[in-house]
VOPAGU-2260 file (C-alpha; in pm, 1 decimal, decimal comma):
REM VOPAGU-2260
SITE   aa  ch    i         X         Y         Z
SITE  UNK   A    0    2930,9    2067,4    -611,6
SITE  UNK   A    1    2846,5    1664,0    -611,3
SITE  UNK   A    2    2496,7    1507,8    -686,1
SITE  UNK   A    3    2248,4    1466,8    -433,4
SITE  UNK   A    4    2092,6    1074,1    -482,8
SITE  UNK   A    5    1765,8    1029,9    -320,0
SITE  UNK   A    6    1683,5     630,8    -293,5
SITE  UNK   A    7    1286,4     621,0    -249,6
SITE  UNK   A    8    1008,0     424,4    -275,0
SITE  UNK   A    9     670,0     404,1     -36,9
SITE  UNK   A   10     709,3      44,3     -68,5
SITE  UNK   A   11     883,7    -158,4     230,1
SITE  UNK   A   12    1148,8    -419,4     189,3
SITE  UNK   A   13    1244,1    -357,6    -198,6
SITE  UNK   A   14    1596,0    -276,1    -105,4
SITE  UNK   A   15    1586,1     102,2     -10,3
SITE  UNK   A   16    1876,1      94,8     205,6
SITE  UNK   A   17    2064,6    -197,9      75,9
SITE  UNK   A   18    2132,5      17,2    -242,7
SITE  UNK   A   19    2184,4     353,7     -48,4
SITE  UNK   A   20    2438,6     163,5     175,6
SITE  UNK   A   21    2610,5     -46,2     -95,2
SITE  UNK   A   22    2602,0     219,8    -366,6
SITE  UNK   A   23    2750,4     500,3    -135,9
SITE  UNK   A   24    2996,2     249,9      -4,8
SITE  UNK   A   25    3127,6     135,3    -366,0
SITE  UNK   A   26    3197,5     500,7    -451,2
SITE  UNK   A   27    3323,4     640,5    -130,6
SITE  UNK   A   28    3547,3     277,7    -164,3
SITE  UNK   A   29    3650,4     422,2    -566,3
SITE  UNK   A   30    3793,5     796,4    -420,7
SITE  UNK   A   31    3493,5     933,1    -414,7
SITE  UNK   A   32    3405,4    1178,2     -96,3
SITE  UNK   A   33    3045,2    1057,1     -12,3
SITE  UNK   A   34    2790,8    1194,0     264,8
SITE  UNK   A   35    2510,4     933,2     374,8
SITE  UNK   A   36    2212,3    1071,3     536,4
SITE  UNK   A   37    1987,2     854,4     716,2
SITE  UNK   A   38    1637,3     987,5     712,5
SITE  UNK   A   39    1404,9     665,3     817,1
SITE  UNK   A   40    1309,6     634,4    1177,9
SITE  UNK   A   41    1406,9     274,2    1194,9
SITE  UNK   A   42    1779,1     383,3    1098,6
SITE  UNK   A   43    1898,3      79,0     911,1
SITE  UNK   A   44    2083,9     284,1     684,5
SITE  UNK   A   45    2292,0     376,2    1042,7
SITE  UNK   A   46    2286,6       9,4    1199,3
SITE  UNK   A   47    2395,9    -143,0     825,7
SITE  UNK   A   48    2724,3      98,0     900,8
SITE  UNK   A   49    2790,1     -67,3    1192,1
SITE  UNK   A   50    2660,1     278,9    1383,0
SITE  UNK   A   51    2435,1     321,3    1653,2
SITE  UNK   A   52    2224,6     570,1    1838,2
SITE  UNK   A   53    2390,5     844,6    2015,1
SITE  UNK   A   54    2300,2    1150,2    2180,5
SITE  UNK   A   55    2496,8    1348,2    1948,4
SITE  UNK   A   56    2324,4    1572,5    1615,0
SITE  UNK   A   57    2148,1    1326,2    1433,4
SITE  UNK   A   58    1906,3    1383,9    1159,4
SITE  UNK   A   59    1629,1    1445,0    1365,4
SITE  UNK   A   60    1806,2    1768,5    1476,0
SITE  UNK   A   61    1873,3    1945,0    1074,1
SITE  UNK   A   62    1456,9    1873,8    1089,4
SITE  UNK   A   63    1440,4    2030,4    1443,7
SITE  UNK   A   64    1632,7    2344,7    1318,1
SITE  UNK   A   65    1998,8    2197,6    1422,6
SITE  UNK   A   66    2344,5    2271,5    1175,4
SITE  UNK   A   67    2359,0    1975,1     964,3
SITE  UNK   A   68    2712,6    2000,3     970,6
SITE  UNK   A   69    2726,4    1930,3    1307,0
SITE  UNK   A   70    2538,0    1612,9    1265,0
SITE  UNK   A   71    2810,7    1439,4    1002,6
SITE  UNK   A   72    3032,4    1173,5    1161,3
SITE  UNK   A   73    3336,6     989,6    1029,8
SITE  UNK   A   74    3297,7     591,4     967,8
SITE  UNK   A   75    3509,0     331,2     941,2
SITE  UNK   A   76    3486,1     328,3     539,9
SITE  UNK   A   77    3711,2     591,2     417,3
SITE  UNK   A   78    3589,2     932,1     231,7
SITE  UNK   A   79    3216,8     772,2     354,5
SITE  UNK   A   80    3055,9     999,3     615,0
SITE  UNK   A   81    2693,6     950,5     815,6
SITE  UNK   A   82    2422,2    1145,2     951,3
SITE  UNK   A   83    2311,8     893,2    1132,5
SITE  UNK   A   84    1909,2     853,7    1227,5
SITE  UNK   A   85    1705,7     793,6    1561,6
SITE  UNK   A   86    1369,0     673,8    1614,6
SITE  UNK   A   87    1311,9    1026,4    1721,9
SITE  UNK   A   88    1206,8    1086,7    1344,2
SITE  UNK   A   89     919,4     917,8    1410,0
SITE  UNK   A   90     759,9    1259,3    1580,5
SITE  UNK   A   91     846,4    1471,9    1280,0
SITE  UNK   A   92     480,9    1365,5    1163,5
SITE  UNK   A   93     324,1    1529,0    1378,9
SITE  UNK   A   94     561,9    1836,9    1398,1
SITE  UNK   A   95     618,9    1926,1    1093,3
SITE  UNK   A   96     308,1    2006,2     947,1
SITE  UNK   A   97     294,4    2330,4    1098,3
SITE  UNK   A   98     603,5    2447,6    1020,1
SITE  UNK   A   99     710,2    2748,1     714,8
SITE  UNK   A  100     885,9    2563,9     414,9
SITE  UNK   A  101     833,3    2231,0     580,4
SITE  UNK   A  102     886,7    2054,8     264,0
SITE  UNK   A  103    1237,1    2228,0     176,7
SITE  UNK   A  104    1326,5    2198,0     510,3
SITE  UNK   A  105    1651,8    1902,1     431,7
SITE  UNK   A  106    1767,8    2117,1     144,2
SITE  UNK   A  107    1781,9    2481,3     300,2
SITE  UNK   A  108    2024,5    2261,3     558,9
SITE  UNK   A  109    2170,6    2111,0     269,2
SITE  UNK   A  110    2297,6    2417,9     122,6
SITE  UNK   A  111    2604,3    2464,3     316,4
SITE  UNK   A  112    2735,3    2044,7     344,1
SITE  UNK   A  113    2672,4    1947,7     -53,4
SITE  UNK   A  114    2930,5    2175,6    -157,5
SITE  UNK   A  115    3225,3    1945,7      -6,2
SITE  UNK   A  116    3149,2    1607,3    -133,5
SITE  UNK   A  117    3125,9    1416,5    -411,8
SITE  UNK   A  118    2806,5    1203,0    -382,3
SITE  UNK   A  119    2535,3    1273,3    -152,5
SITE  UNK   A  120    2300,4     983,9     -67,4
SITE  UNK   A  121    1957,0    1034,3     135,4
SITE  UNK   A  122    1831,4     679,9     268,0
SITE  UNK   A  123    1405,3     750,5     333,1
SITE  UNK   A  124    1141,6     576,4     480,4
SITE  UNK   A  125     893,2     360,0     341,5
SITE  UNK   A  126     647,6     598,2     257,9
SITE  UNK   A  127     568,5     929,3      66,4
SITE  UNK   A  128     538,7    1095,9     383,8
SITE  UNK   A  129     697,3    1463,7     485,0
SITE  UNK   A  130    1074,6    1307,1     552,6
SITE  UNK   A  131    1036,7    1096,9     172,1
SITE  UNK   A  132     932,0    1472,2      21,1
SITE  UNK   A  133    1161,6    1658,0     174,4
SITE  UNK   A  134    1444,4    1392,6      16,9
SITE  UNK   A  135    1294,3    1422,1    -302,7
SITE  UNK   A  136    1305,5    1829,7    -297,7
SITE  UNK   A  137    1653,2    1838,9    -143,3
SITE  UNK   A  138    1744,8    1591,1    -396,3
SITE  UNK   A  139    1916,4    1649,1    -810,7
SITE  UNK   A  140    1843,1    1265,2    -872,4
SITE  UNK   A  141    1629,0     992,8    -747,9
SITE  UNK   A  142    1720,8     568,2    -752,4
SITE  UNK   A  143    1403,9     409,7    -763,5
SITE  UNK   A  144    1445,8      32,4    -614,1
SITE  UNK   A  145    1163,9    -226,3    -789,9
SITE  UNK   A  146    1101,1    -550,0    -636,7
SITE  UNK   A  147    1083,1    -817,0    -921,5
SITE  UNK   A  148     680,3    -900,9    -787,6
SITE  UNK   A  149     382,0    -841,2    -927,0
SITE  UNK   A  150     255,5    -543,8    -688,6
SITE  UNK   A  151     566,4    -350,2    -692,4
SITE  UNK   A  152     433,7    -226,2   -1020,4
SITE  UNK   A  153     147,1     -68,3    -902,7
SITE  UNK   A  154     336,2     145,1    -675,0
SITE  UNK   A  155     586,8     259,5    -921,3
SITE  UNK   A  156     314,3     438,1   -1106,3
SITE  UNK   A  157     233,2     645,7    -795,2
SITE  UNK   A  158     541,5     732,1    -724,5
SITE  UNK   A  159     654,4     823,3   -1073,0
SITE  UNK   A  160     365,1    1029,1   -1043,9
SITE  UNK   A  161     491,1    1165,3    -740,6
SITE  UNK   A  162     849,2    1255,5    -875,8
SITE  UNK   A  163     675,8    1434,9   -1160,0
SITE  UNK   A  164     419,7    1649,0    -928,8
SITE  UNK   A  165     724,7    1727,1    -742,4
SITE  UNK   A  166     923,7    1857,8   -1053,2
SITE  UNK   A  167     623,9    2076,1   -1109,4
SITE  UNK   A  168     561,2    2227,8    -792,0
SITE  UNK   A  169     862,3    2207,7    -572,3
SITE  UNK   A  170    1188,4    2084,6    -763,2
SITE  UNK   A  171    1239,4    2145,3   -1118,7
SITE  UNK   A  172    1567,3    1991,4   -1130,0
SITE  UNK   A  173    1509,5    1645,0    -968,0
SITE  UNK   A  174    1519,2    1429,2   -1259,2
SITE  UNK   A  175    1482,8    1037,8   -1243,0
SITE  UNK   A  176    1840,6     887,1   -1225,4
SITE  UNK   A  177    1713,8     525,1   -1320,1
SITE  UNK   A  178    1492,5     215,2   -1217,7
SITE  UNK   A  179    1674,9     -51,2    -998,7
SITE  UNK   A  180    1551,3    -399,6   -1023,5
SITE  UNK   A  181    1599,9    -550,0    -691,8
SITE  UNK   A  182    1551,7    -939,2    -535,8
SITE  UNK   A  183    1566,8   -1088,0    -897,5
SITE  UNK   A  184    1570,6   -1440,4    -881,2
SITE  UNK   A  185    1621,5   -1603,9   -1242,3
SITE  UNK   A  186    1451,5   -1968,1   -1130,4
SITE  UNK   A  187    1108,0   -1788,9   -1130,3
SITE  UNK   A  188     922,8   -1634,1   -1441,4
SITE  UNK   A  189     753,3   -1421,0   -1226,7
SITE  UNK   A  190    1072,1   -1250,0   -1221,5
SITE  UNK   A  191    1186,9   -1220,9   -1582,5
SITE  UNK   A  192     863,3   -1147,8   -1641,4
SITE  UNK   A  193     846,6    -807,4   -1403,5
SITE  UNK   A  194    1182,5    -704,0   -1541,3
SITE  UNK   A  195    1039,3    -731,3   -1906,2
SITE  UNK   A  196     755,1    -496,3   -1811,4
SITE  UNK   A  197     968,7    -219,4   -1630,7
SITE  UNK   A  198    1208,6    -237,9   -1901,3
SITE  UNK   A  199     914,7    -211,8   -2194,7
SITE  UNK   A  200     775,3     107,1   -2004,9
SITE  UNK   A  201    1077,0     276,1   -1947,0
SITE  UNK   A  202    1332,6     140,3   -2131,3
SITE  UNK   A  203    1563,9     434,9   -2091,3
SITE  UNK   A  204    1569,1     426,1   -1712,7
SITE  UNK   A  205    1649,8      93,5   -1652,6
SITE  UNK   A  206    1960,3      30,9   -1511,7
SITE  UNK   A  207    2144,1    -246,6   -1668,0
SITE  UNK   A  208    2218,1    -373,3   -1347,3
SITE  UNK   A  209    2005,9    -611,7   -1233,3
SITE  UNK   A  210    2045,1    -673,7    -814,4
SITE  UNK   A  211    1987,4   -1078,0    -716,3
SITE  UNK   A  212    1823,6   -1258,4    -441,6
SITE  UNK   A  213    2124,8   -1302,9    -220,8
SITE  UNK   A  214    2167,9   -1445,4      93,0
SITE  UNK   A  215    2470,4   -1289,9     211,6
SITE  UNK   A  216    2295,8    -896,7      75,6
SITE  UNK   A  217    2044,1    -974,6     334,9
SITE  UNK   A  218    2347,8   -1070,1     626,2
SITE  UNK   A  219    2589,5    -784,5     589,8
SITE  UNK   A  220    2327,8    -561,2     813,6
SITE  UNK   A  221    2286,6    -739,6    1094,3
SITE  UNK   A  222    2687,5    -786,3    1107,5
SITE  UNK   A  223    2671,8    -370,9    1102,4
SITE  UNK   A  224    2872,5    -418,9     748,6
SITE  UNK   A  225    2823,1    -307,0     347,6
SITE  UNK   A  226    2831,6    -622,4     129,8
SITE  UNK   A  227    3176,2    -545,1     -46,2
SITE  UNK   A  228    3328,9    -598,6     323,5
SITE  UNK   A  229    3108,8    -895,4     448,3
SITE  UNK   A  230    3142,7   -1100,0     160,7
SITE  UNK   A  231    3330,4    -919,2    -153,6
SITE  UNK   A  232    3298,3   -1224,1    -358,6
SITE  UNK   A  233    2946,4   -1313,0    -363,6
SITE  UNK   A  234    2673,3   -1207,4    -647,8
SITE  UNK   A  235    2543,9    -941,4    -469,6
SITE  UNK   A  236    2891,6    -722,5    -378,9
SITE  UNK   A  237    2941,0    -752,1    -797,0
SITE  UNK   A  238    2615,5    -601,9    -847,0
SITE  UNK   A  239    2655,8    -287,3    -647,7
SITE  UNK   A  240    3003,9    -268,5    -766,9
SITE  UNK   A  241    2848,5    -263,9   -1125,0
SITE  UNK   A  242    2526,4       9,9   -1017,7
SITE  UNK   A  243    2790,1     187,7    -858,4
SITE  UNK   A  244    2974,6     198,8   -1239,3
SITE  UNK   A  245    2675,8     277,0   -1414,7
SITE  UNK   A  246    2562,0     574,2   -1166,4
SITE  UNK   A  247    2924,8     724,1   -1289,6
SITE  UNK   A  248    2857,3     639,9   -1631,6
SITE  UNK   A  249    2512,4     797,4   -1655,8
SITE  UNK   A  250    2634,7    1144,4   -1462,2
C-alpha cells in the first residue's frame, strides 16, 4: 500500500495545486502508479490536467456516498490517474455537517483505491474547512506549500496547529512530510529573509527544494498541461523534478 500526500494550506495562491499537479506528475512520469484526487470546488487541480467537467463520478459523489472507484479516470500522463472535481463541492458545506463520520468520510472511501497505487495525492481547497479535514484524516503525510511573504507565516502556525490537533483527535498517523517554499524570488530580501525564518523554526522539515517565481509555472494551467510537458527546460519543471526526488528520498 502507497502513501497518501495531502497538499494543504488555508491560504490561497501559495501553490497548492501547482505542487499537487507537478509533484504527482514527476512521479507518475518516474514509474510510479499515482492517483490524483481533486477535492477544491474550483477544480484547478482537474483543468491543470487538461480535464474538464463531466457528468460522470466525480469527487463530489465519494462525499455524496458514491464508489470512489468509479470516480478514477485515465489521463493522458501515463500511470497518472484523476478524480476529477466540480463546483458541485461547493454544497458539501452545507451538507455535510449533519452527516455520521463526516470528517473520515474521504478515507472510509479510500480504503478500497489506496491499495493499488503507488502515490496518492489529495489537491484541497483554500481553507481548513470540512473537504481540507477530511484530506488531512484520509491522509499518512501532508506537503505544506509557504509563500516566501511576510503573512504566510502567520498562517503556518495555525495550520501546524491544525495538523497536530488532528494527530490527536482524528489521525494519529498523519505526520508532516515537509515545508515547501513556494514563489521564491532571489532579487528580493523579503524572500531570503522568509526562507531563513521557516528554515530556523523547523529546520528538519524544510525541503531542500526551494520552488521559484516562474513565469512559465504560472502558464502550464491555462494550456490544461503539468510544467515538465509545457516547458521541461525552464526553472520551475527542475524544481518539481527535484521535490519530486526528495519526497522519494524522505519515504
Amino acid at each position: 500500500m502507497g502513501k497518501t500526500y495531502v497538499v494543504a494550506n488555508q491560504k490561497g495562491g501559495v501553490g497548492k495545486t501547482t505542487t499537487c499537479v507537478n509533484t504527482a506528475v514527476c512521479l507518475a512520469e518516474a514509474g510510479a502508479t499515482v492517483l490524483l484526487i481533486d477535492i477544491d470546488p474550483q477544480c484547478n487541480a482537474t483543468h491543470g490536467l487538461g480535464m474538464h467537467e463531466t457528468a460522470g463520478p466525480n469527487s463530489y459523489d465519494i462525499f455524496s456516498g458514491g464508489d470512489a472507484p468509479a470516480a478514477i479516470i485515465s489521463t493522458s500522463i501515463q500511470n497518472l490517474y484523476l478524480i476529477p472535481s466540480t463546483r458541485d463541492l461547493a454544497g458539501t458545506s452545507v451538507e455535510l455537517p449533519g452527516r455520521d463520520r463526516r470528517e473520515f468520510i474521504l478515507a472510509d472511501a479510500l480504503l478500497p483505491v489506496a491499495v493499488n497505487f503507488d502515490y496518492v495525492f489529495i489537491d484541497c481547497p483554500p481553507s481548513l474547512g470540512l473537504l481540507t479535514l477530511n484530506a488531512l484524516v484520509a491522509a499518512d503525510r501532508i506537503i505544506v506549500p509557504v509563500q516566501c511573504e511576510y503573512y504566510a507565516l502567520e498562517g503556518l502556525g495555525q495550520l501546524m496547529q491544525t495538523v497536530e490537533m488532528i494527530r490527536a483527535g482524528l489521525n494519529p498517523r498523519l505526520e508532516v512530510a515537509g515545508l515547501l517554499m513556494t514563489m521564491y524570488d532571489p532579487r528580493t530580501r523579503l524572500s531570503t529573509q522568509v526562507v531563513q525564518e521557516v528554515r530556523s523554526h523547523f529546520p528538519e522539515l524544510t525541503y531542500r527544494t526551494i520552488i521559484p517565481r516562474n513565469v512559465r509555472l504560472s502558464e502550464a494551467p491555462s494550456f490544461g498541461m503539468p510544467i515538465s510537458h509545457y516547458d521541461p527546460t525552464c526553472a520551475g519543471s527542475d524544481a518539481y523534478f527535484d521535490l519530486a526526488t526528495e519526497v522519494v528520498e524522505r519515504e
